[in-house]
C-alpha positions as CSV (number, residue, x, y, z in Angstrom):
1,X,-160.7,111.0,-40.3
2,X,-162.7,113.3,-38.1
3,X,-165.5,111.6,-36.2
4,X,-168.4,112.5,-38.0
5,X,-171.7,110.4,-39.6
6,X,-171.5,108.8,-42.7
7,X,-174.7,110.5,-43.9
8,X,-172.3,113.9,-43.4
9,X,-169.4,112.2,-45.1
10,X,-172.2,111.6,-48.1
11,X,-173.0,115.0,-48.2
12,X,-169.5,116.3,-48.4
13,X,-168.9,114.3,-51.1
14,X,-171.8,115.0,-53.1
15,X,-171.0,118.9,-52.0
16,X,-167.5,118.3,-53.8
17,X,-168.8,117.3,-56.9
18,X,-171.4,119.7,-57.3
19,X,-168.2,122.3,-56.5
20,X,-165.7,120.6,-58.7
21,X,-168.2,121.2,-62.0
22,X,-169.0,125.1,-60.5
23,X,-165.3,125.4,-60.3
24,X,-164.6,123.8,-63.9
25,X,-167.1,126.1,-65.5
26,X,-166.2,129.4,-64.2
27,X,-164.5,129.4,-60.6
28,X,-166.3,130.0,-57.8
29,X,-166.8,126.3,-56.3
30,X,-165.3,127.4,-53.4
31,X,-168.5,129.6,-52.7
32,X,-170.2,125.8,-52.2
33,X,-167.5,123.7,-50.8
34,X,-166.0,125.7,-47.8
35,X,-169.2,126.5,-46.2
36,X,-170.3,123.0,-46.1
37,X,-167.2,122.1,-44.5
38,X,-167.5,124.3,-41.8
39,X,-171.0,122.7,-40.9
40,X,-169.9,119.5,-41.4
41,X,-167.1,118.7,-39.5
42,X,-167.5,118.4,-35.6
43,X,-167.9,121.3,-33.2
44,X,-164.8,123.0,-32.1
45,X,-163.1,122.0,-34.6
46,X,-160.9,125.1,-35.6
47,X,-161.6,126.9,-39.5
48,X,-158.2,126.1,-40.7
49,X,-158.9,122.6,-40.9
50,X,-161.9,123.5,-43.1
51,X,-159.2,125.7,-45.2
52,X,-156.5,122.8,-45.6
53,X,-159.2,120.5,-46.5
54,X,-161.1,122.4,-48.5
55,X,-157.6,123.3,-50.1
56,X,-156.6,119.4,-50.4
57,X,-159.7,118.7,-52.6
58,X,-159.9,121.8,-54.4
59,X,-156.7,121.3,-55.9
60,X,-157.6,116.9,-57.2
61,X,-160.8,118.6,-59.4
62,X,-158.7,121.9,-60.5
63,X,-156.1,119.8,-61.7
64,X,-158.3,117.4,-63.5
65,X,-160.4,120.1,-65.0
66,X,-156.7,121.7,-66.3
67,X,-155.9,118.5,-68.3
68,X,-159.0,118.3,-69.5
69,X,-159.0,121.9,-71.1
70,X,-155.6,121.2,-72.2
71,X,-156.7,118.3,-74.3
72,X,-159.3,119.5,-75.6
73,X,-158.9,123.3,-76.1
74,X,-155.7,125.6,-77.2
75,X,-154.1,127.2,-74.1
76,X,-151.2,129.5,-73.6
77,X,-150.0,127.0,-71.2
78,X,-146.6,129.2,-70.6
79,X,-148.4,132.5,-70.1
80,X,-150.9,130.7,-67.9
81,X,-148.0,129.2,-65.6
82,X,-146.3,132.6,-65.2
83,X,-149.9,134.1,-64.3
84,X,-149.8,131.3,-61.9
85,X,-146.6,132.1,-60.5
86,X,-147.3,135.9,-59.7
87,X,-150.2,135.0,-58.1
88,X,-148.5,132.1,-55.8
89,X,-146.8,135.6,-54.8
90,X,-149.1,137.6,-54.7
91,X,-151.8,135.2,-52.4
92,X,-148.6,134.6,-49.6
93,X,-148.3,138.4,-49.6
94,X,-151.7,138.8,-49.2
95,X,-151.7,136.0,-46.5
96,X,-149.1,137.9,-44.5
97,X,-151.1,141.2,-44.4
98,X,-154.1,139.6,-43.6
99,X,-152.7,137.9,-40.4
100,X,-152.5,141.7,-39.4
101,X,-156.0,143.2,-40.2
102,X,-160.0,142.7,-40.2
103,X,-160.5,141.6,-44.0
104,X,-164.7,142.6,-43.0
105,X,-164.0,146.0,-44.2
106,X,-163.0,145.2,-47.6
107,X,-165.7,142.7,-48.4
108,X,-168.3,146.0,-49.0
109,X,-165.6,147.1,-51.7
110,X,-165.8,143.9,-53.3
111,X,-169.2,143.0,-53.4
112,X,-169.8,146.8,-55.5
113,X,-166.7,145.6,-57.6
114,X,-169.1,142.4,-58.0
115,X,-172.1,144.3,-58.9
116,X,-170.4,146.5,-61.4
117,X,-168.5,143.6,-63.1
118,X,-172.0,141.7,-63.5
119,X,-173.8,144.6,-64.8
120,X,-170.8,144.8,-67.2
121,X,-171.5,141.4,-68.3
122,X,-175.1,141.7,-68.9
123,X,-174.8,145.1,-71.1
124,X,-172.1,143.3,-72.7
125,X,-173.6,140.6,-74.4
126,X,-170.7,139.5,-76.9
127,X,-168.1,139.8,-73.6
128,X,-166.3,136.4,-73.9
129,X,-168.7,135.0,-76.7
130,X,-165.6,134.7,-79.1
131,X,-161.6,135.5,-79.1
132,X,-159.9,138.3,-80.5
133,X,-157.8,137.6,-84.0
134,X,-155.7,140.5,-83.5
135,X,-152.4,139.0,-81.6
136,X,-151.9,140.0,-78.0
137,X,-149.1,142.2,-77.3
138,X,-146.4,141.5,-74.4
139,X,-147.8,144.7,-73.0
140,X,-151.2,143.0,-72.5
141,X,-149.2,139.6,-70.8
142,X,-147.7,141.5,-68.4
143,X,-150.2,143.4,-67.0
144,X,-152.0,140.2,-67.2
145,X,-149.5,138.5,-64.6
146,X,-149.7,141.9,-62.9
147,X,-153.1,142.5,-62.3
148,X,-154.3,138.5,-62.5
149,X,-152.0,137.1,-60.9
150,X,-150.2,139.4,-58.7
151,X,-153.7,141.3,-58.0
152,X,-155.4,138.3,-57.6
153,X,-153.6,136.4,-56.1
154,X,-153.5,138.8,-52.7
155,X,-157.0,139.2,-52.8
156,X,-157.0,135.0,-52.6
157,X,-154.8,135.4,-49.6
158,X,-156.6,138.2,-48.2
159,X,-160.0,137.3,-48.8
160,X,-160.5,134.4,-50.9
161,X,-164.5,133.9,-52.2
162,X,-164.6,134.2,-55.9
163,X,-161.1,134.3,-56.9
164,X,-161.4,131.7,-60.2
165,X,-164.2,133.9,-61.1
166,X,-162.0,136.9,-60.7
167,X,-159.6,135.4,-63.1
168,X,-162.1,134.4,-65.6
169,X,-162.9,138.3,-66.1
170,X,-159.7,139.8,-66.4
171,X,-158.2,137.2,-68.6
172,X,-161.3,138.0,-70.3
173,X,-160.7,141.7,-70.9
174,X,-156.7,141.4,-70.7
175,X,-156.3,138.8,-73.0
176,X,-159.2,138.8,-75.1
177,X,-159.8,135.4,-74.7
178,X,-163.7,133.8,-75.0
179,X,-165.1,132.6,-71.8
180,X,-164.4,128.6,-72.1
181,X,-160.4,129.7,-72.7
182,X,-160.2,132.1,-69.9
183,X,-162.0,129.4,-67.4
184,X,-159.2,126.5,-69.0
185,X,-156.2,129.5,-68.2
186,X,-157.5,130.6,-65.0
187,X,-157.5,126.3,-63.7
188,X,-153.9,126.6,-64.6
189,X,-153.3,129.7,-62.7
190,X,-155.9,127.8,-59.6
191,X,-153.5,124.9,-59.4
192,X,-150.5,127.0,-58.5
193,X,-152.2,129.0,-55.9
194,X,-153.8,125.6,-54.7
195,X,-150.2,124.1,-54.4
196,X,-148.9,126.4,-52.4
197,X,-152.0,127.5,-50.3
198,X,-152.0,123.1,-49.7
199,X,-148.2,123.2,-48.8
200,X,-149.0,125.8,-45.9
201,X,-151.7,124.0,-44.8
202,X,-149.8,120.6,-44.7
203,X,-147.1,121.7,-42.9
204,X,-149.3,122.8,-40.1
205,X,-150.9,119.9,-40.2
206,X,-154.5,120.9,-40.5
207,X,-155.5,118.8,-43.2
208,X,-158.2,115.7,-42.6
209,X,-156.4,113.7,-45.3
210,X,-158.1,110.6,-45.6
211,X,-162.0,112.8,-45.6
212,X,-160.1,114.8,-48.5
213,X,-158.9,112.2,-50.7
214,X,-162.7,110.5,-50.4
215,X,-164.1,114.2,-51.0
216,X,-161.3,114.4,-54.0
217,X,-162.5,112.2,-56.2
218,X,-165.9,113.2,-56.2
219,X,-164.5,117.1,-57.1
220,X,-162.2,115.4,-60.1
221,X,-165.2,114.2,-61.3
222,X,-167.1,117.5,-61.1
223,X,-164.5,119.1,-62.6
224,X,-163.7,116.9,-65.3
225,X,-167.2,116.7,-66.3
226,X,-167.8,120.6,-65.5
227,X,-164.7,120.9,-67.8
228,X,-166.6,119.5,-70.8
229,X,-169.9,120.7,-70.3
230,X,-168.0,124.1,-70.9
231,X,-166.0,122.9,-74.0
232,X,-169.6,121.3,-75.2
233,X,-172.0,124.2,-74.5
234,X,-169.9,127.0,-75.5
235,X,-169.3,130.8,-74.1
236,X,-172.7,131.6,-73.8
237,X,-173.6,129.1,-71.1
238,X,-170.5,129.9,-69.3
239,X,-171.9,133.1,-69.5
240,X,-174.7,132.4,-67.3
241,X,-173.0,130.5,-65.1
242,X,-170.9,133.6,-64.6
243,X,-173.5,135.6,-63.8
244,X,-174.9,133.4,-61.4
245,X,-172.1,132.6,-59.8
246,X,-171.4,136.3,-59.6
247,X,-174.7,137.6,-58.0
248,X,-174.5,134.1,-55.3
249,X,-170.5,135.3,-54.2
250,X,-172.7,139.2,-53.8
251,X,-175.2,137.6,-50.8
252,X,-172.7,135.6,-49.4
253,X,-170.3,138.6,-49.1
254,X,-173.4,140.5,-47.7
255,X,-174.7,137.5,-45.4
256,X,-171.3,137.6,-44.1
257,X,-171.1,140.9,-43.8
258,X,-174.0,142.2,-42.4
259,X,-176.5,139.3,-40.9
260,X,-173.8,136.4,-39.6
């Protein structure tokens, strides 16, 4: 346990939860979660253990958000574990290359990406209000495990903010699925790239276990309860959660980038 006040240790927690609902809903908790860690624990202390812990927690309120879905909502639980797979690949790939380079000039290409993909959303009303009929084609699956979880999946190793929203919008558009099935696919497809981000992380030992599992049940509740506020309120407030989640990951990316 890293020596820090309780009145912190309270504030992490009630940081987790507020992160494990963000996450359930639409990805993104991360945004929240990390950040606070990284004030939070003691001077010094290096990022990675931020990473691994944030990583330890993420993965409790991911998972219990997944069952949850599952129970309560029909998902392509075999498409969403191959997704899932690809982009276990595809974020230690990205990992790799991004022990080699400065990730600071990519993050002005994504936050445009960002912009465009919100101002998609908002000319688009009906995006993600309801699912396709027609079948989806094996043409449409595989580009699905190419582009959301290969593609993603190295832009979670090589970047990281905003990746569960990421996934929400292209198994959006790939899959024509509605918003609240997207967002119960893409916690699948989190909880393998959690797994094995949380393996890496453990082996190097930089993981604060005991501050994570007190932080982890406070994010399983988030995300259970995020989960269902989803399932209860429909695409349409998932849609503005998007948004918002959207436009919060653009001035972090900025803040980041251009005034930290």
């Amino acid at each position: 346990m890293p020596d820090i006040s309780l009145t912190m240790v309270a504030l992490l927690c009630l940081a987790a939860l507020a992160a494990g609902w963000i996450d359930a809903v639409v990805g993104g908790g991360g945004l929240l979660l990390l950040p606070v860690l990284l004030l939070g624990l003691p001077g010094g202390t290096p990022a990675s253990y931020a990473l691994g812990t944030n990583k330890a927690v993420a993965i409790v309120g991911t998972s219990g958000a997944a069952v949850t879905y599952a129970r309560r909502t029909r998902v392509d639980v075999g498409t969403a574990v191959r997704i899932g797979l690809a982009a276990l690949a595809g974020s230690t790939a990205g990992a790799f290359v991004a022990a080699g380079m400065s990730t600071d000039v990519l993050k002005p290409v994504v936050m445009v990406v960002l912009l465009g993909v919100g101002t998609f959303v908002i000319l688009r009303p009906a995006f993600g209000t309801a699912p396709s009929t027609a079948p989806v084609s094996a043409r449409r699956v595989l580009a699905a495990i190419g582009l959301a979880g290969l593609g993603i999946g190295f832009y979670d190793g090589l970047i990281g903010p905003g990746t569960g929203t990421f996934l929400v919008l292209a198994l959006t558009a790939m899959l024509h699925l509605d918003l609240v099935t997207a967002s119960a696919t893409a916690k699948i497809v989190n909880c393998c790239t959690n797994a094995g981000a949380l393996a890496t992380f453990a082996w190097k030992g930089t993981v604060f276990w005991q501050l994570a599992a007190l932080m982890a049940v406070f994010n399983l509740v988030g995300g259970t309860v995020g989960a269902r506020t989803a399932l209860k309120k429909g695409s349409g407030f998932v849609r503005i959660v998007l948004l918002t989640v959207v436009f919060a990951l653009v001035a972090n990316l900025a803040y980041q980038q251009w005034v930290a």
